[in-house]
C-alpha positions in Angstrom: -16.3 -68.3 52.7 -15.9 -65.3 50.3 -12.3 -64.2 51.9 -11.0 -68.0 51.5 -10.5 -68.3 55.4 -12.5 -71.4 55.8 -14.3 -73.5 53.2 -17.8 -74.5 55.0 -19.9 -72.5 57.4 -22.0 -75.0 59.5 -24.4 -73.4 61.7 -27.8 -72.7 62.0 -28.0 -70.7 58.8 -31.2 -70.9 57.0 -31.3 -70.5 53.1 -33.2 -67.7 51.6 -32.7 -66.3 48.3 -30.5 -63.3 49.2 -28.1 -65.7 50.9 -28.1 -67.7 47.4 -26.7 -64.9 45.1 -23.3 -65.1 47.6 -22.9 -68.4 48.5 -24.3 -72.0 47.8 -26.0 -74.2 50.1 -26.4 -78.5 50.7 -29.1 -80.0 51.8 -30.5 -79.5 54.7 -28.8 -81.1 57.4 -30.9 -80.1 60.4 -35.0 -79.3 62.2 -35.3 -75.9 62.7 -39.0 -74.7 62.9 -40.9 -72.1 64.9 -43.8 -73.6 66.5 -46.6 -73.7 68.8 -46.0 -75.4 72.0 -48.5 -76.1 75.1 -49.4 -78.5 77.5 -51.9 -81.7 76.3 -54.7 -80.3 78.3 -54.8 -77.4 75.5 -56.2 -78.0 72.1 -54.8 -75.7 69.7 -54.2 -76.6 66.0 -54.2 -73.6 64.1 -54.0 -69.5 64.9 -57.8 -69.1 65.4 -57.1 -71.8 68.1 -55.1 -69.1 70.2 -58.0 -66.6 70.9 -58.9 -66.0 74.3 -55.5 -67.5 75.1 -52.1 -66.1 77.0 -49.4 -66.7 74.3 -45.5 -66.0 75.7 -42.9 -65.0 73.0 -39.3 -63.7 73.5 -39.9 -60.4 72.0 -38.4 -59.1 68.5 -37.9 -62.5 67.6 -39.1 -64.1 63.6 -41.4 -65.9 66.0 -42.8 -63.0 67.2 -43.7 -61.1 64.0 -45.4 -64.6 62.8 -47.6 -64.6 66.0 -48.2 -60.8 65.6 -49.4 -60.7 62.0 -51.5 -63.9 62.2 -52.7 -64.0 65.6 -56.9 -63.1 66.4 -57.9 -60.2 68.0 -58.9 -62.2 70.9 -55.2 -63.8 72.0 -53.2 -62.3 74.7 -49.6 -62.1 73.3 -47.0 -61.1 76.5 -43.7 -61.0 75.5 -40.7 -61.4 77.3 -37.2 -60.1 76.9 -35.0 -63.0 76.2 -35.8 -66.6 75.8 -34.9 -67.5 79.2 -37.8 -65.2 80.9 -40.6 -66.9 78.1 -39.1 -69.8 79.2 -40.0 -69.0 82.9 -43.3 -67.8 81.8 -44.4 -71.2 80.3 -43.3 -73.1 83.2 -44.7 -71.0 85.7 -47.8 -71.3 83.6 -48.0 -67.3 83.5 -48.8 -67.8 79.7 -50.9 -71.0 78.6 -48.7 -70.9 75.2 -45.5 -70.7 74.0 -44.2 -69.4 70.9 -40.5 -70.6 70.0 -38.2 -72.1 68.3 -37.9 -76.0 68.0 -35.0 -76.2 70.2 -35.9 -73.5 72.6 -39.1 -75.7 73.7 -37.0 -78.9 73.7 -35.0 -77.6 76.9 -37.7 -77.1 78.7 -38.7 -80.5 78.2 -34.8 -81.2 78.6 -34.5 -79.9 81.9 -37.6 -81.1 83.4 -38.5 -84.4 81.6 -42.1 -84.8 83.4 -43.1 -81.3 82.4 -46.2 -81.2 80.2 -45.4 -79.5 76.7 -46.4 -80.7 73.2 -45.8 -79.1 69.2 -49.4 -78.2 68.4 -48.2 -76.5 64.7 -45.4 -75.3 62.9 -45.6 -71.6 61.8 -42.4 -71.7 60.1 -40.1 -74.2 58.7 -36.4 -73.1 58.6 -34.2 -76.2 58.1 -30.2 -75.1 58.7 -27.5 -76.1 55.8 -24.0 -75.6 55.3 -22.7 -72.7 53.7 -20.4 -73.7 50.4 -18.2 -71.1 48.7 -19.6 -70.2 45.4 -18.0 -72.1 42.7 -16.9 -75.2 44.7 -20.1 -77.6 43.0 -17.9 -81.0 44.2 -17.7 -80.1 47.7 -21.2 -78.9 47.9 -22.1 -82.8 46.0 -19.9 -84.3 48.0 -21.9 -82.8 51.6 -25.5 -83.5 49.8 -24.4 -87.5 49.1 -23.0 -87.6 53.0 -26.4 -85.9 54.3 -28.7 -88.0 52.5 -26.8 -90.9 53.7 -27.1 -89.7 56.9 -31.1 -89.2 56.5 -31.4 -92.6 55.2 -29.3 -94.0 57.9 -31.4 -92.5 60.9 -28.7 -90.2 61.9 -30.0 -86.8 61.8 -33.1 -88.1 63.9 -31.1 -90.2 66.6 -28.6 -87.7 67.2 -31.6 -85.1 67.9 -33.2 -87.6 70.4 -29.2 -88.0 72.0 -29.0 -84.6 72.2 -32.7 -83.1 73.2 -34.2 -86.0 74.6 -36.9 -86.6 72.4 -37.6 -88.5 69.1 -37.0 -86.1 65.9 -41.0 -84.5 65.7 -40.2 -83.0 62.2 -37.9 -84.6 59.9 -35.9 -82.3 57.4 -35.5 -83.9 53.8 -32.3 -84.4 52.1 -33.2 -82.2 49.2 -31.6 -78.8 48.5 -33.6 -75.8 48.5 -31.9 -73.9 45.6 
């Protein structure tokens, strides 16, 4: 964006304030949220929920550092080196709880449709937007007015349910963040 090469960057870039000071951002155009996943049988609402239970996280990940600052005393938090092996660890039920990304717990759901895995709570929203050069306010309107469209015409959550099987099970506004 800054070197004039392309003129959006659409990805799964979250907006934070340091990204703000170099570029400008639209709407958010898609879910992204670290969450807590498990089977039904497990009732688990908020951190205190997790003691005395085996939580799998890929390791190093901004899931991770959420689970290891809030989690009690009591939980048992193995972590794995790649998403793949927590992955693994959840459906082998070596860990009773998974700690992931939205997506990331929609392919296990993905691949085996029957297997047993619900969003208990979200412990972080992160949204991705598109990434507008600095100075180019029409384009960046221009994206906001086609995303809220989008919102308002379903799109957003039936291309996630195309895509990851399941109904959209945290909506994203149309509403900038800066």
């Amino acid at each position: 964006l800054e070197t004039d090469k392309v003129d959006l960057v659409i990805s799964t870039m979250g907006a934070n304030p340091s990204r703000a000071k170099s570029i400008n951002f639209s709407s958010a155009y898609a879910p992204f949220y670290s969450g807590v996943f498990a089977p039904s049988s497990i009732k688990v609402s908020s951190y205190a929920d997790l003691d005395g239970l085996t939580i799998g996280v890929t390791g190093g990940t901004l899931e991770d550092l959420e689970l290891t600052k809030m989690a009690p005393k009591g939980a048992k938090i193995s972590r794995f080196g790649d998403n793949a092996a927590t992955l693994s660890a959840i459906k082998s039920k070596q860990v009773q709880v998974l700690v992931a990304g939205n997506t990331v717990a929609a392919s296990v759901t993905e691949a085996n449709p029957d297997f047993d895995l619900e969003r208990k709570y979200i412990i972080k929203d992160s949204p991705c937007f598109i990434g507008v050069k600095k100075g180019n306010a029409s384009l960046q309107q221009w994206l906001n007015v086609a995303l809220y469209t989008l919102h308002r015409a379903d799109f957003v959550d039936k291309t996630w349910e195309k895509w990851f099987g399941i109904r959209q099970i945290h909506s994203v506004q149309a509403q900038p963040y800066f």
